[in-house]
C-alpha positions as CSV (number, residue, x, y, z in Angstrom):
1,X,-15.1,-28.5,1.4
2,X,-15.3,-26.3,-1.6
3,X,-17.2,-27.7,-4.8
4,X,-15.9,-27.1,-8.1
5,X,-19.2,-25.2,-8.3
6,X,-18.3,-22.7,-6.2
7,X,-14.1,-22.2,-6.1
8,X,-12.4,-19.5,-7.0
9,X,-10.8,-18.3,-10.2
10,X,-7.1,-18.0,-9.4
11,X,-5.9,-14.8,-10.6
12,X,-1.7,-14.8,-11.7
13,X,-0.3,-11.7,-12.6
14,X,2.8,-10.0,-12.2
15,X,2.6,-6.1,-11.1
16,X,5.3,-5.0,-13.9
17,X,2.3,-6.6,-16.6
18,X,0.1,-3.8,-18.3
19,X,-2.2,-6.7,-19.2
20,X,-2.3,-7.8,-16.2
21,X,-3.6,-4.4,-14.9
22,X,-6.2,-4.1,-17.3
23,X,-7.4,-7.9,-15.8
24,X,-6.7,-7.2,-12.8
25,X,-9.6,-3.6,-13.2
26,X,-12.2,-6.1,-14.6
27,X,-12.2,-9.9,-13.1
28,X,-13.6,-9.5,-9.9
29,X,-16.4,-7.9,-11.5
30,X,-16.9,-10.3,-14.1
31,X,-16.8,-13.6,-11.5
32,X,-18.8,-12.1,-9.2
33,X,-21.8,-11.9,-12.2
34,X,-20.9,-15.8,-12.4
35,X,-21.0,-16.6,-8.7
36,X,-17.3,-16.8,-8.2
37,X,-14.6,-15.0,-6.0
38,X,-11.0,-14.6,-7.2
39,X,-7.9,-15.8,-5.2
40,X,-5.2,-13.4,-6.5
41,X,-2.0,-14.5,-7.0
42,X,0.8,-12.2,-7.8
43,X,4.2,-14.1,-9.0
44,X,7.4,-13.1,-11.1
45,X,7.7,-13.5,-14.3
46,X,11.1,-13.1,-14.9
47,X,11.7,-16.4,-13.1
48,X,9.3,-18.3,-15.8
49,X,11.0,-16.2,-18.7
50,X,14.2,-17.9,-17.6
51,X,12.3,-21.6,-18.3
52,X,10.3,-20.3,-21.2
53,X,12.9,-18.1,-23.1
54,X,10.9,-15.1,-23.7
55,X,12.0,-11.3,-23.3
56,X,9.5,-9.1,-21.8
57,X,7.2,-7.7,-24.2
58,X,7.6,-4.1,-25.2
59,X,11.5,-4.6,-25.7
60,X,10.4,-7.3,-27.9
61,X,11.1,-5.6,-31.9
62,X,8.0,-5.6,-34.0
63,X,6.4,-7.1,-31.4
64,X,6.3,-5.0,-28.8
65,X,5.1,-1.6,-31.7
66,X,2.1,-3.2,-31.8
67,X,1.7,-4.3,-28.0
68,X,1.4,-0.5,-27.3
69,X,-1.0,0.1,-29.7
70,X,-3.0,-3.0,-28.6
71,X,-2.7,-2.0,-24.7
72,X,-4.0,1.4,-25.2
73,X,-6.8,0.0,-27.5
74,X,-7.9,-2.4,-25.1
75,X,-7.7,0.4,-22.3
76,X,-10.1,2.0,-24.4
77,X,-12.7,-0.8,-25.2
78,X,-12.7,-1.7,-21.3
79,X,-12.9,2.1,-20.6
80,X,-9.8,1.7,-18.0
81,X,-7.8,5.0,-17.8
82,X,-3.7,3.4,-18.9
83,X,-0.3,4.7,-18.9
84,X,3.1,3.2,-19.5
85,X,5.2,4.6,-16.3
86,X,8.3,6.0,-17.4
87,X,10.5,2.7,-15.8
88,X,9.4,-0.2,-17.6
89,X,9.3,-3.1,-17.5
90,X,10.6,-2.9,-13.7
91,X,11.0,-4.9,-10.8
92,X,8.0,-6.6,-8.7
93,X,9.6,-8.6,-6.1
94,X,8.9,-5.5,-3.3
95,X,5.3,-5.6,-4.5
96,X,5.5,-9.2,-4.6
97,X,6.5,-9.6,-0.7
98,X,4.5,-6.7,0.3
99,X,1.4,-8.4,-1.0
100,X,1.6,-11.5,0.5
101,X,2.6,-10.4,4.0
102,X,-0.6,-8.6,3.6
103,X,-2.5,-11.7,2.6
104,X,-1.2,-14.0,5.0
105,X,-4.0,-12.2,7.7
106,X,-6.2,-10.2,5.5
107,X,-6.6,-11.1,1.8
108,X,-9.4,-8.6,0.8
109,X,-6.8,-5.8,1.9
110,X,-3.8,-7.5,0.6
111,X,-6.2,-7.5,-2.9
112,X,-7.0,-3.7,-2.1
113,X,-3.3,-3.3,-2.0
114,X,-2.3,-5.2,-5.1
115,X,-5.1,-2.7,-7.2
116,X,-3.4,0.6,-5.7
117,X,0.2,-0.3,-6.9
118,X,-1.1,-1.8,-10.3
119,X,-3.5,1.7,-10.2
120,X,0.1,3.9,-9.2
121,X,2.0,2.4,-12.0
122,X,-0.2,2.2,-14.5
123,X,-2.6,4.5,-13.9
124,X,-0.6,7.2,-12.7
125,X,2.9,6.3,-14.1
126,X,4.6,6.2,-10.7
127,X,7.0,3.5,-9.4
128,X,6.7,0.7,-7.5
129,X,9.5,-1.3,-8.4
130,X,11.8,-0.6,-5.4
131,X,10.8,-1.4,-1.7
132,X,11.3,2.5,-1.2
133,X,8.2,3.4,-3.5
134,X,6.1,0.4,-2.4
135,X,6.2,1.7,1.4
136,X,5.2,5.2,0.3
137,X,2.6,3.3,-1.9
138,X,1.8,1.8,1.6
139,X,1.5,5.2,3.4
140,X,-0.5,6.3,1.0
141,X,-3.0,4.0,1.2
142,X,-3.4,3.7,5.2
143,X,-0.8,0.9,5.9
144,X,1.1,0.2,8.2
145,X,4.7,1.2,5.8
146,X,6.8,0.5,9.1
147,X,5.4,-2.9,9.6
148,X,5.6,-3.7,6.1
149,X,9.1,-2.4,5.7
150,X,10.3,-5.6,8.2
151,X,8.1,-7.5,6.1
152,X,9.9,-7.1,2.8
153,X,13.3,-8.1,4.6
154,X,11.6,-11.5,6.9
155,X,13.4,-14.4,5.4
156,X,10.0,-16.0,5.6
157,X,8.0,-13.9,3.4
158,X,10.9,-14.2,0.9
159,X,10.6,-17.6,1.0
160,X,6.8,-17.5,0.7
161,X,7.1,-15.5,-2.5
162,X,9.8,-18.2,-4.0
163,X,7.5,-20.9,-2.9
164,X,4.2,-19.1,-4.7
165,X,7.0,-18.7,-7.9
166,X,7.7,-22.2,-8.1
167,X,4.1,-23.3,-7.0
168,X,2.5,-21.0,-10.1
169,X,4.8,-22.5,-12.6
170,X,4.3,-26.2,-11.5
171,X,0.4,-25.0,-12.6
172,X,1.6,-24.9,-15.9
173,X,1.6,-21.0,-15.4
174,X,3.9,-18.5,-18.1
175,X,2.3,-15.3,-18.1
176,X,0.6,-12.6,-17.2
177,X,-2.9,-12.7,-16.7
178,X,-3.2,-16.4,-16.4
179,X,-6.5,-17.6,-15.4
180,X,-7.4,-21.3,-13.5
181,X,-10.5,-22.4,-13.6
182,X,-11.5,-25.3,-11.9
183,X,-7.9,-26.2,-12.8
184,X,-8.8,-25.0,-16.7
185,X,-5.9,-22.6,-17.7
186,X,-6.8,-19.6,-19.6
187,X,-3.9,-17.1,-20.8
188,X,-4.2,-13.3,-21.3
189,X,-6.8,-10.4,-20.6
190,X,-8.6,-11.3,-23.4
191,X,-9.6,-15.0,-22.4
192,X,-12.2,-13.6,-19.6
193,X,-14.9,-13.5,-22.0
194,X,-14.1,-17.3,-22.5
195,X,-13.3,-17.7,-18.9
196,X,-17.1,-16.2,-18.6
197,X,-18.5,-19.2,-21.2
198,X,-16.9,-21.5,-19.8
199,X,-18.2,-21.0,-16.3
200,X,-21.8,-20.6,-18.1
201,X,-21.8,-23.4,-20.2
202,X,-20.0,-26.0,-17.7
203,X,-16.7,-26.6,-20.1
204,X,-16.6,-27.8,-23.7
C-alpha cells in the first residue's frame, strides 16, 4: 500500500492550457527534490467550463490583456522558452485519448508524450488540436501513429477519457494546473512553491 508519505502528486492539466505547460516544464522536477513522483492527468476543461461558467482565458476582455503579459512573464522567471500557437484556445480531446491509450501500458512514455505536444504547441506554435496533427506529433516522436490512430477512434478509450473527465471534476477539479496533494487541492502554476511547503512542512 502507498503511504501518504510517499504518493504521488496528481498532475491535471488540459493541453490547450499555457499554464499548464509552464507546470507541466517544472513539477516533476520540483517533486522529485521532495521525494514525490507525479501521476499526470490530462482532462478537458471545456466540460468543467460548462458547470463552472467560465470562458477560456485569453478571450476573456481585460482579463485575458493581462494573461498574456503574465504568461510570457512567468516564461521568463521559470526560464521556459513560450509561444501562443496561432489556433487558440483549441481542441484537446485527440491529445486527450492519445495520452491515455499510451498510459494504459506505459505511463513514463505516455508522460514523454504529453511534454512533446505541450512542447509542439507551445513551444513551437504548431497544432495539436486535431487527431491529424497529434499522429504526426506521434511520428515524430517514434510512435507507433498507426496504432494510435485506432486508438483515438476505440470506443473504450473514449470512454476512458469521459470517465477521467467526470472522475477529475468529482475531485473538486476546475482548472488548469490543478495540483492534489495527499488529497490537498492546489490551483494554478504558481501554487508549486506552496505545493513545495506544504510537502516540507507536513500541512498547516
Amino acid at each position: 500500500m502507498t503511504s501518504a508519505a510517499s504518493s504521488p502528486i496528481e498532475f491535471y492539466f488540459d493541453f490547450s492550457s499555457p499554464y499548464g505547460y509552464l507546470a507541466a516544464r517544472i513539477i516533476d522536477a520540483e517533486a522529485a527534490e521532495l521525494g514525490r513522483k507525479v501521476t499526470w492527468r490530462p482532462f478537458l476543461l471545456g466540460a468543467v467550463m460548462k458547470q463552472t461558467k467560465a470562458e477560456p482565458l485569453l478571450t476573456i476582455p481585460i482579463k485575458g490583456d493581462y494573461a498574456r503579459h503574465d504568461l510570457a512573464r512567468a516564461a521568463r522567471y521559470y526560464d521556459i522558452p513560450f509561444v501562443v500557437p496561432p489556433q487558440f484556445p483549441f481542441a484537446s480531446i485527440a491529445a486527450c485519448r492519445a495520452f491515455y491509450w499510451l498510459n494504459g501500458t506505459d505511463p513514463a512514455k505516455a508522460r514523454d508524450f504529453a511534454l512533446f505536444l505541450y512542447e509542439r504547441a507551445f513551444l513551437a506554435g504548431k497544432d495539436i488540436s486535431k487527431p491529424d496533427s497529434v499522429l504526426e506529433a506521434a511520428s515524430d516522436a517514434g510512435l507507433d501513429a498507426a496504432a494510435m490512430a485506432l486508438a483515438l477512434q476505440d470506443p473504450a478509450i473514449k470512454e476512458l477519457l469521459k470517465a477521467e473527465v467526470d472522475k477529475a471534476i468529482k475531485k473538486g477539479v476546475f482548472g488548469s494546473p490543478f495540483f492534489l496533494v495527499d488529497g490537498e487541492p492546489f490551483w494554478g502554476h504558481d501554487r508549486i512553491a506552496e505545493v513545495r511547503e506544504w510537502l516540507r512542512k507536513g500541512g498547516w
